[in-house]
Structures are given as C-alpha cells and as structure tokens.
LOFI-163019 format. One record per residue (C-alpha): residue in three letters; x, y, z. Coordinates in steps of 0.1 Angstrom, whole numbers. Layout:
N
<kegu ALA, c1 X, c2 Y, c3 Z>
...
***
This chain:
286
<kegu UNK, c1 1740, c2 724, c3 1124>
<kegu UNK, c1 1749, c2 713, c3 1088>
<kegu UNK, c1 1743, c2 673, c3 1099>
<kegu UNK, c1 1709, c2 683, c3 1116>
<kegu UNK, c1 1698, c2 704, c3 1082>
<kegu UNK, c1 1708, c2 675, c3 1063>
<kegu UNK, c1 1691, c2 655, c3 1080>
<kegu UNK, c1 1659, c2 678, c3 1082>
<kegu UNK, c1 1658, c2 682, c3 1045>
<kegu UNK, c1 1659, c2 645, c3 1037>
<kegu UNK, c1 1632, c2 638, c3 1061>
<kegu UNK, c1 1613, c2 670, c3 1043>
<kegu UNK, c1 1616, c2 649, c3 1009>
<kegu UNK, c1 1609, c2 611, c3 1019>
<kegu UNK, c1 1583, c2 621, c3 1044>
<kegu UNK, c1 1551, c2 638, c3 1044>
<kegu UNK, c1 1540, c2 653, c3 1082>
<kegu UNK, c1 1515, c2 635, c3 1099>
<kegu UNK, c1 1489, c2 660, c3 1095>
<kegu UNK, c1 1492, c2 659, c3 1056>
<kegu UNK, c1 1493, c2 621, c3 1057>
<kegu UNK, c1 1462, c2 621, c3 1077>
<kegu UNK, c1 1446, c2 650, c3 1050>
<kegu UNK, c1 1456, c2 629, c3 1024>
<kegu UNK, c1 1441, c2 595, c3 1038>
<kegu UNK, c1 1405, c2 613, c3 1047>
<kegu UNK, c1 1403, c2 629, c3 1009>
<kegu UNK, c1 1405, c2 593, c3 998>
<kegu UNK, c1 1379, c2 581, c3 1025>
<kegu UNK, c1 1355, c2 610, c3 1015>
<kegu UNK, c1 1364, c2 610, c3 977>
<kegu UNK, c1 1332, c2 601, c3 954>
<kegu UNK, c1 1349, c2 606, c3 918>
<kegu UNK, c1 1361, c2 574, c3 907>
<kegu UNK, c1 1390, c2 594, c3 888>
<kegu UNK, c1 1398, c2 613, c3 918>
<kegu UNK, c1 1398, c2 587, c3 941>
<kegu UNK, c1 1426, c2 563, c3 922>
<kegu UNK, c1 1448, c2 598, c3 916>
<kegu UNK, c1 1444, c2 594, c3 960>
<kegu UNK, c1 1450, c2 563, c3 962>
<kegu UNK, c1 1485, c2 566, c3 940>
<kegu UNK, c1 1494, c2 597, c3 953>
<kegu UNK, c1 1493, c2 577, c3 990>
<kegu UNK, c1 1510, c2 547, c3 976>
<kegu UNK, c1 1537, c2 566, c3 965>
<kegu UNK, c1 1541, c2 586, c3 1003>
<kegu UNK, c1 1543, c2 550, c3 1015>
<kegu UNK, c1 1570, c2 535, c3 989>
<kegu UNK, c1 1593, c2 570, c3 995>
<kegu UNK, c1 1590, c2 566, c3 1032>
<kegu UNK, c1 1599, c2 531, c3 1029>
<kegu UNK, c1 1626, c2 534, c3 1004>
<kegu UNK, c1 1640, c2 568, c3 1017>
<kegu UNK, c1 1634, c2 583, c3 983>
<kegu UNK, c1 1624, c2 615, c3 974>
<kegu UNK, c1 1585, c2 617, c3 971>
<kegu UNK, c1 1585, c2 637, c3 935>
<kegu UNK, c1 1616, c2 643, c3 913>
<kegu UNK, c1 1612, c2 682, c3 917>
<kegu UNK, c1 1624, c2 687, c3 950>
<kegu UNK, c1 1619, c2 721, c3 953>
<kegu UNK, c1 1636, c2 755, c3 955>
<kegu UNK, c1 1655, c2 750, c3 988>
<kegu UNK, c1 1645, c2 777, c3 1018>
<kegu UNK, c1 1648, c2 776, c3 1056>
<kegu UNK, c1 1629, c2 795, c3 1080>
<kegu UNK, c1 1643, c2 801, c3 1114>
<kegu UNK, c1 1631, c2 814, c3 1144>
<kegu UNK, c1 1664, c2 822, c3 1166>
<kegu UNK, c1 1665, c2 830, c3 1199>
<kegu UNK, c1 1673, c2 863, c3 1212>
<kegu UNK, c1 1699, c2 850, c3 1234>
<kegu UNK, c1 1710, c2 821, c3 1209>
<kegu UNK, c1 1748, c2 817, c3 1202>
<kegu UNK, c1 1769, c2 809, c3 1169>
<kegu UNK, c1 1736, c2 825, c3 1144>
<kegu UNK, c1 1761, c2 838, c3 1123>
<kegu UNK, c1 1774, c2 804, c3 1113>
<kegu UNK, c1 1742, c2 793, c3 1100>
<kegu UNK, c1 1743, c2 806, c3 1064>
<kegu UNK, c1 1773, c2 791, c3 1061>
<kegu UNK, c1 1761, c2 758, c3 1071>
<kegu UNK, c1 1730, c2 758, c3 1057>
<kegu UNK, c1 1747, c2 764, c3 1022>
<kegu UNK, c1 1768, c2 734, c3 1027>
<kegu UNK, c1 1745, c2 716, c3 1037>
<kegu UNK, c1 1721, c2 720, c3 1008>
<kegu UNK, c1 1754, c2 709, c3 987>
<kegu UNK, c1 1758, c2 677, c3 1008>
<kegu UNK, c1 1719, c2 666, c3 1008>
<kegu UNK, c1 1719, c2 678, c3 967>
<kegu UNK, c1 1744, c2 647, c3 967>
<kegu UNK, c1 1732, c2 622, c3 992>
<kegu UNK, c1 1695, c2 627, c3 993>
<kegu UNK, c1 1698, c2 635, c3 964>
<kegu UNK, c1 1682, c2 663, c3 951>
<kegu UNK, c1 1675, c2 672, c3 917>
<kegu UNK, c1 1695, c2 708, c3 912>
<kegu UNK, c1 1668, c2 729, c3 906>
<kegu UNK, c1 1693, c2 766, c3 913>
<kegu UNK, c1 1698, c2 781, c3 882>
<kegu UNK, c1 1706, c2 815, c3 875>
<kegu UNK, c1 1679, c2 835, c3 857>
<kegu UNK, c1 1700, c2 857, c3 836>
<kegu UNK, c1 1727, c2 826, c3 820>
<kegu UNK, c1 1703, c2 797, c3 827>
<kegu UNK, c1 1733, c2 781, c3 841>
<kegu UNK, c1 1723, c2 752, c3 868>
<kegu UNK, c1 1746, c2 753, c3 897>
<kegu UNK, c1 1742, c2 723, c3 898>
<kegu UNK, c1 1737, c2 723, c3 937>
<kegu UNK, c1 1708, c2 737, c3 948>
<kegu UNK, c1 1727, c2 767, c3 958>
<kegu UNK, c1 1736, c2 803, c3 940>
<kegu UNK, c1 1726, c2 839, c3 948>
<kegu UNK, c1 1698, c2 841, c3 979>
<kegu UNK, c1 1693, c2 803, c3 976>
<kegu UNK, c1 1692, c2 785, c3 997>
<kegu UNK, c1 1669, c2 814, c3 1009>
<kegu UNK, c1 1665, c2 821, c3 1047>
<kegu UNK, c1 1640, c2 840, c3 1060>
<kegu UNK, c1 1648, c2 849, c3 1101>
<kegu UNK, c1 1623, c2 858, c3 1132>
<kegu UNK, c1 1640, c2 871, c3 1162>
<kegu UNK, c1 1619, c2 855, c3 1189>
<kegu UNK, c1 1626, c2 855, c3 1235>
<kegu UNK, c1 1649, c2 828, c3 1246>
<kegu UNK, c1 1681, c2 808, c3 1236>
<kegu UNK, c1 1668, c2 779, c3 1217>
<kegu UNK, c1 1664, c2 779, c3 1175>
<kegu UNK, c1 1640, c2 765, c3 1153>
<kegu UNK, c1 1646, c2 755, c3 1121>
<kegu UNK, c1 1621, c2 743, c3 1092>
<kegu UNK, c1 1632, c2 733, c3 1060>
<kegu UNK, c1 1608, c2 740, c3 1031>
<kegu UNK, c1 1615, c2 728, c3 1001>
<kegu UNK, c1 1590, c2 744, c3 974>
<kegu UNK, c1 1582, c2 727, c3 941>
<kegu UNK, c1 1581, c2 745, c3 911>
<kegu UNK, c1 1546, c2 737, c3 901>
<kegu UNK, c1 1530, c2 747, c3 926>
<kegu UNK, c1 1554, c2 781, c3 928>
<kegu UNK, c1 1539, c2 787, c3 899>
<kegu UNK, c1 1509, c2 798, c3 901>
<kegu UNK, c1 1511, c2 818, c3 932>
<kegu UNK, c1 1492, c2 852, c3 926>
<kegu UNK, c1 1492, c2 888, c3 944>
<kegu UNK, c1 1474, c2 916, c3 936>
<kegu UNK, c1 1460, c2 948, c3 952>
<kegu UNK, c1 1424, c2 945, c3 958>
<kegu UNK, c1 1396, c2 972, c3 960>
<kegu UNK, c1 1401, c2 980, c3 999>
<kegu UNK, c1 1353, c2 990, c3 1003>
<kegu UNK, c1 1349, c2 955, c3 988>
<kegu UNK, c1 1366, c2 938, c3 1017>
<kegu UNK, c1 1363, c2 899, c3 1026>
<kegu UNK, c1 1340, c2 897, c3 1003>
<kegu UNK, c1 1365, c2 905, c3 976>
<kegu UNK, c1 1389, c2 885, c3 990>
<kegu UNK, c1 1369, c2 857, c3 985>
<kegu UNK, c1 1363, c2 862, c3 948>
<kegu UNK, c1 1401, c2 864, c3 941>
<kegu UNK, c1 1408, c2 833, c3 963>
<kegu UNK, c1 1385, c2 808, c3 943>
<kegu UNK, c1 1397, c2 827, c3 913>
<kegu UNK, c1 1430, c2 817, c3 916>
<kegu UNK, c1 1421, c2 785, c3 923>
<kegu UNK, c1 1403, c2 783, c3 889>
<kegu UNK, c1 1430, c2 796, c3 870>
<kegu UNK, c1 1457, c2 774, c3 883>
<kegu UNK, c1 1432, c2 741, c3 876>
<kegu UNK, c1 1457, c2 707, c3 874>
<kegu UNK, c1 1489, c2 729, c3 877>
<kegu UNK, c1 1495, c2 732, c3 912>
<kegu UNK, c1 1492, c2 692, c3 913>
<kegu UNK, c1 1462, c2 694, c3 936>
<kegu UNK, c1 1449, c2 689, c3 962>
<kegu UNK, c1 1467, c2 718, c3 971>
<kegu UNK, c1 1472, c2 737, c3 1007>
<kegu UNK, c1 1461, c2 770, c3 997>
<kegu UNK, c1 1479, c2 801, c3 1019>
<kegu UNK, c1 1464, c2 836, c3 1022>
<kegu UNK, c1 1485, c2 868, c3 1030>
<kegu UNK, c1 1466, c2 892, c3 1035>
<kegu UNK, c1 1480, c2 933, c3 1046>
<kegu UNK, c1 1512, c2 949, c3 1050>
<kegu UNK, c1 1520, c2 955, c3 1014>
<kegu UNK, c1 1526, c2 936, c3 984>
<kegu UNK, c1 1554, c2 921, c3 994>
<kegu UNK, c1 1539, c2 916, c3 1030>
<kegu UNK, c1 1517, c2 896, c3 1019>
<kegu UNK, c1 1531, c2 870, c3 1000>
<kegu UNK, c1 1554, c2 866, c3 1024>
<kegu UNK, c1 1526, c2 859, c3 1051>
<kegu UNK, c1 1509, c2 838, c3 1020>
<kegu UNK, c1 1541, c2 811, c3 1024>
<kegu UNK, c1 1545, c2 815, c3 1059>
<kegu UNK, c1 1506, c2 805, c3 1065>
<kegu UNK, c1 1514, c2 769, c3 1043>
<kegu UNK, c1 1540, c2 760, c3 1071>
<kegu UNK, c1 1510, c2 758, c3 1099>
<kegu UNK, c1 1501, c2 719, c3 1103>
<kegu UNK, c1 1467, c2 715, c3 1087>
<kegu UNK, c1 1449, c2 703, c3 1118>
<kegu UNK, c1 1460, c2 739, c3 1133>
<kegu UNK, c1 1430, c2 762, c3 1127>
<kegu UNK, c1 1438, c2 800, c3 1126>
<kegu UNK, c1 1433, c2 811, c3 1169>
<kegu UNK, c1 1413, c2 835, c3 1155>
<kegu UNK, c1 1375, c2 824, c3 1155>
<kegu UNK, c1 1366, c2 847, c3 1130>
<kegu UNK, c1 1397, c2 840, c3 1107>
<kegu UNK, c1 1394, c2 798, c3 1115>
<kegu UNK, c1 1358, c2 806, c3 1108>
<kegu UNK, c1 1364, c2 820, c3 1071>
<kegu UNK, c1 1393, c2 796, c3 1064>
<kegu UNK, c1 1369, c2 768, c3 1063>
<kegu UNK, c1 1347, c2 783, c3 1043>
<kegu UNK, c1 1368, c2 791, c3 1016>
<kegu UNK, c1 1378, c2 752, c3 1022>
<kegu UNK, c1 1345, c2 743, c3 1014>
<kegu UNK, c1 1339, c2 768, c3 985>
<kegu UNK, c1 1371, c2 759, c3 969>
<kegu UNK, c1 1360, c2 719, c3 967>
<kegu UNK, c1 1331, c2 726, c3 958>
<kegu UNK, c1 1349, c2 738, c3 920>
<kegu UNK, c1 1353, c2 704, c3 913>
<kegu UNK, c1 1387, c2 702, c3 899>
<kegu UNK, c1 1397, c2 672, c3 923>
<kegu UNK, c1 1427, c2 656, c3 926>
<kegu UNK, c1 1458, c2 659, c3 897>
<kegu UNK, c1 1430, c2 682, c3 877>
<kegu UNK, c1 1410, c2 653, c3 866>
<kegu UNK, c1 1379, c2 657, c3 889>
<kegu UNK, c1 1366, c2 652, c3 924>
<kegu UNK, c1 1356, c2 666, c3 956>
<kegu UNK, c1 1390, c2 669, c3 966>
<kegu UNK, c1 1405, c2 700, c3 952>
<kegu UNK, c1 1423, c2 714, c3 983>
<kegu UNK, c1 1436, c2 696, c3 1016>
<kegu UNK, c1 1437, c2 728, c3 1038>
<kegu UNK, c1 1433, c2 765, c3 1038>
<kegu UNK, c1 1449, c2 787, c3 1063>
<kegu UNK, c1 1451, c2 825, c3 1063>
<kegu UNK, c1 1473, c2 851, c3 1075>
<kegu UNK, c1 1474, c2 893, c3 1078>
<kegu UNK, c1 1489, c2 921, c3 1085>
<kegu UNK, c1 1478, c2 955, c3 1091>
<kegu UNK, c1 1471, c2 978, c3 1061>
<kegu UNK, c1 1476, c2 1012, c3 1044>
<kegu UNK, c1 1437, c2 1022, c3 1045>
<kegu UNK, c1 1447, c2 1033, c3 1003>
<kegu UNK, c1 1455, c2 999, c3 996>
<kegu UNK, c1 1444, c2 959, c3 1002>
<kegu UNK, c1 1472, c2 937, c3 987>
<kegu UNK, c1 1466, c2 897, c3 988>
<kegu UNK, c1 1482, c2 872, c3 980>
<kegu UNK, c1 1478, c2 834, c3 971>
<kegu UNK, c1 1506, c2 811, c3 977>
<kegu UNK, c1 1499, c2 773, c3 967>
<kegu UNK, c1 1512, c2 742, c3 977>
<kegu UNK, c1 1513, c2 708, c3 958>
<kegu UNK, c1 1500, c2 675, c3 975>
<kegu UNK, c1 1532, c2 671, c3 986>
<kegu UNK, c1 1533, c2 696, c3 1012>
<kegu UNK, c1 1569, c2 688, c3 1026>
<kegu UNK, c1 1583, c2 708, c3 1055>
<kegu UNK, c1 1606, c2 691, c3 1084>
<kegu UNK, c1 1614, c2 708, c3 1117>
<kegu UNK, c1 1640, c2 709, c3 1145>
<kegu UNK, c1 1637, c2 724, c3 1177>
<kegu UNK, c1 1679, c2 733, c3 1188>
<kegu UNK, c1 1682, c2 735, c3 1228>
<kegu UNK, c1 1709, c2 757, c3 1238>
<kegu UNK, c1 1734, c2 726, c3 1246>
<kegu UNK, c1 1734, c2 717, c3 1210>
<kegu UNK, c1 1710, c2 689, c3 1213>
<kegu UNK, c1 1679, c2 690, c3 1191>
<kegu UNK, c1 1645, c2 674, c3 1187>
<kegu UNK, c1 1628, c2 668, c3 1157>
<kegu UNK, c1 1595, c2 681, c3 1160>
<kegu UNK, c1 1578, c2 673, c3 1125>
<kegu UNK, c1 1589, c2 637, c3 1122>
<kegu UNK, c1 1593, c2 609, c3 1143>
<kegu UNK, c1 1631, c2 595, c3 1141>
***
C-alpha cells in the first residue's frame, strides 16, 4: 500500500489525466486571444517537459489528501492511515514535494507534507472487497478562493447561477485558470463543500448522468467563458476547462453552496486494489 500511494502521488504530480490533457489541447485549438493562446501553449509545454522529465508539473504540490472508496468486505483498512502517512514522507523526499504542512497556530513547516489531519483522508464505504484509492494533491492557489455561502432557498437555480459566475469574477487570475470549477450543492455547509471537491475528481469528459444537471453544467461552462478572463488572468475565451456539479438533499430553511476551484493543473491519480493485493492504475497508463 505505501509503494502503490507513492507511486500514485508521483504520477498525480508529473502527469496530467488524459481527459485534462485532452481539455487543455482543445482550449489551445479553439483559443482566439493571442495572449491566451501562448499562456496554452506554455502551460502544455510544460505538461509535456514534467511528463518527460518526471518532474513535478508546478512547484506547489498541493495540500496532500486521499480519497478512498473501501470495500465492505476489504481486509487490512486499518493499516491505511498509517501507510498513507509514510508514504507522503517518502514521496515528500523522492518526488519530491515541496512541504507545504504547516501548522496554523506556530507556522512551523513539518517539513513533510504531514501533521494533524494531513495527509487528509476522506472514506466511502462501498459493496465488495476491492479499494480505490485517488490521490489529490490540491494547490494552494486555487484552495484559495474556494467560496460557500447560504443562498436564498425561492431564488433557486437561478440564484445558484449568479453566485457561480460570481465567484468566478472575484477569483479572476488567482485560481491560475483555466480552472475546473466544482459545485456542491445541499446537505449543509459543510455538505456541500465537501460534494464541491468531490465533483473536481470526475474526469471532465464525464457529464453529470443527470440530463437536467449535465444540461446546466454546460451552461454555466459556457457562461463562465464567456467573462473573458482567459487563461493565467490575462484574457481569452478560455476561462474554465470543465464544470461539474454535485447535491445533496436540503433543509427546506436553508440552500448552502459551494464553489470549489481547481488550477490548470488538475492533478488526481488512481488505483483500483483487487483483493489479492494486485492493483491497476486506472488514471494513468504505466
């Protein structure tokens, strides 16, 4: 477990998934602003030179968190913690990582990438015996500017809508777009962020099932490039690569939301564990 999350969290920083790759490439195809277009075409030459040199794609590798769907039936769970900690010590070395763990009351850096609740692990209980594991490393920038907020519940979708784009506004160049925007809508305040990050894990080419939902994901899509702040902030039709929305069911006294952003460099790498130990990586090609 600790080699394959090693593993999965160097591949998460040297390698973008094929679906942002692909994102990336058909912004700089469809780009018009000149400005906008040569932030693409650096922003591709350098997922090119990382993946060639093994090198992390940007110096702020992130905030270090796992999610992990576990099998009902799965054995030796209770040894992941333990080995995703050292793990996140060993890649922090060998990647490496920049330490980006420090504690908020002394300041202190780790030094690691590890301290209290990092790395964080969020768990679903799901049927069967086999694991998946996705390592997400989150930058800072794009952290951010993540917003939530309780929203009039009679103004509905269409309220929504007006604090999506303006959240998108506000952040302008600092998420580093173009950004994968995620929507958590329901539940609760905290609900909903949490749905917000879990919807930037779905690969972009992965429409919400929903009609309806899919439906108003690409329109807010379209809105939110048509605001014009392009790619790095400095102009362009390209101001976000994806946007993908999830809910939960609500208190009828309240409508919390929540924005969750993603830079450019969306990394996430995934492993599928089969209960003999053996694994497939199913984000990557290795």
């Amino acid at each position: 477990m600790e080699d394959l999350a090693v593993t999965l969290l160097r591949l998460a920083v040297t390698e973008l998934p094929p679906d942002v790759k692909e994102a990336l490439k058909r912004a700089y195809e469809q780009e018009t602003s000149e400005s906008g277009k040569t932030q693409l075409q650096a922003i591709l030459e350098n997922v090119e030179y990382a993946e060639k040199t093994r090198t992390p794609i940007c110096q702020d590798t992130g905030t270090i968190i796992f999610y992990i769907k576990a099998g009902a039936q799965a054995k030796g769970l209770e040894l992941f913690e333990d080995a995703l900690r050292k793990a996140t010590i060993r890649a922090t070395k060998e990647v490496p990582l920049r330490p980006n763990a420090v504690n908020p009351f002394t300041q202190k850096n780790s030094g690691d990438n590890t301290g209290r609740f990092i790395p964080y692990i969020h768990w679903k209980i799901v049927p069967g015996e086999e694991i998946e594991i996705t390592a997400f490393p989150k930058g800072g920038g794009s952290e951010n500017v993540c917003v939530s907020g309780m929203l009039v519940p009679g103004e509905g979708v269409k309220g929504l809508k007006r604090f999506v784009v303006d959240a998108v506004l506000k952040a302008g160049s600092k998420p580093c777009p173009p950004n994968i925007i995620g929507i958590g809508l329901g539940g609760g305040a905290d609900i909903s962020m949490k749905l917000a990050k879990e919807a930037l894990l779905r690969p972009l080419n992965q429409p919400n099932p929903d009609p309806e939902i899919a439906k108003l994901e690409k329109e807010l899509y379209e809105a939110l490039n048509m605001i014009g702040t392009g790619p790095m902030g400095l102009g362009g039709k390209t101001t976000v690569l994806g946007v993908h929305i999830e809910y939960a069911h609500r208190h009828p006294a309240s409508y919390p939301a929540a924005v969750a952003f993603q830079c450019w460099a969306a990394r996430r790498a995934t492993a599928k564990i089969f209960p003999d130990g053996t694994y497939e990586i199913l984000t990557h090609k290795v």
